[in-house]
N, C-alpha and C positions, 0 to 999 in steps of 0.2 A: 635705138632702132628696134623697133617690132617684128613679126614675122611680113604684116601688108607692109611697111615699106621695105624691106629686104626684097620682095617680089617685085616692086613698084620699081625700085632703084634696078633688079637684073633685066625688070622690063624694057627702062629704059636706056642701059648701057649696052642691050645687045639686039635692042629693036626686035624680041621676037614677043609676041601676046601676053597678055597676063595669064590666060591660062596654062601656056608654055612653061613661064618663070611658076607660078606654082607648083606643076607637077615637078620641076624642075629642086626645088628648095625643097618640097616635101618629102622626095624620093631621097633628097640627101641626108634628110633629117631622121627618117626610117633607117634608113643603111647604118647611119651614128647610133640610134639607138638600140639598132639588133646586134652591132659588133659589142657593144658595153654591156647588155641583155647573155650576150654568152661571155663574155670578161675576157674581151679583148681589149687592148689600148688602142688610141686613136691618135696619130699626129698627124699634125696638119703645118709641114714647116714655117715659118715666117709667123707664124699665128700662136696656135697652143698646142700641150697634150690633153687626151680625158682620159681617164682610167679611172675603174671601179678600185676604193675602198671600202676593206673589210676593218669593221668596229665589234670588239669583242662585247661582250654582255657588262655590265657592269649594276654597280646597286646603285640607285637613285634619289630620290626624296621627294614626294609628292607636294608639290608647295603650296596647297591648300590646308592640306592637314598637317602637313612635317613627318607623317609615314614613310618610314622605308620601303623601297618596291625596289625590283627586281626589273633591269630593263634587258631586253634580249638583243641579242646582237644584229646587226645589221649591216647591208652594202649600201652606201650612196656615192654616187659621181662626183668625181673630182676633176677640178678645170686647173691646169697652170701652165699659165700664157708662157712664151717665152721672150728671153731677151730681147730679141729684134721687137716685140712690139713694146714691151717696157718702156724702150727708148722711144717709141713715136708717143708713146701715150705720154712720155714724163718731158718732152719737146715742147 
């Protein structure tokens, strides 16, 4: 599923417009990313966690040349679902 049928699907399960269900997913999707933006975690019971990972620097290998380089650290998002959906998905 995409973001248009996410909107297409709350369109049609709650009968209000598409541009309703848009603003609607978008404003949710904003809100998710400005709590992980300041490194908040985010749950969502029945469904998942996100919370930001911090990854320290570490040294690398450039795999064109086989150079060693210097990679600098970084935050990316982490998703894990939890058990309640484990068990629908693994059903």
């Amino acid at each position: 599923m995409n973001k248009g049928k996410l909107i297409e699907s709350l369109t049609n399960t709650l009968g209000i417009t598409k541009i309703d269900s848009k603003q609607c997913v978008e404003s949710v999707f904003a809100a998710m990313a400005a709590a992980l933006a300041k490194g908040n975690r985010i749950e969502i019971r029945g469904f998942a966690t996100f919370k930001i990972k911090e990854y320290s620097p570490y040294r690398g290998r450039n795999p064109k040349s086989g150079e060693l380089i210097r990679v600098s650290g970084k935050k990316l998002p982490h998703f894990k679902m939890c058990n309640e959906l484990k068990q629908r998905v693994n059903t």
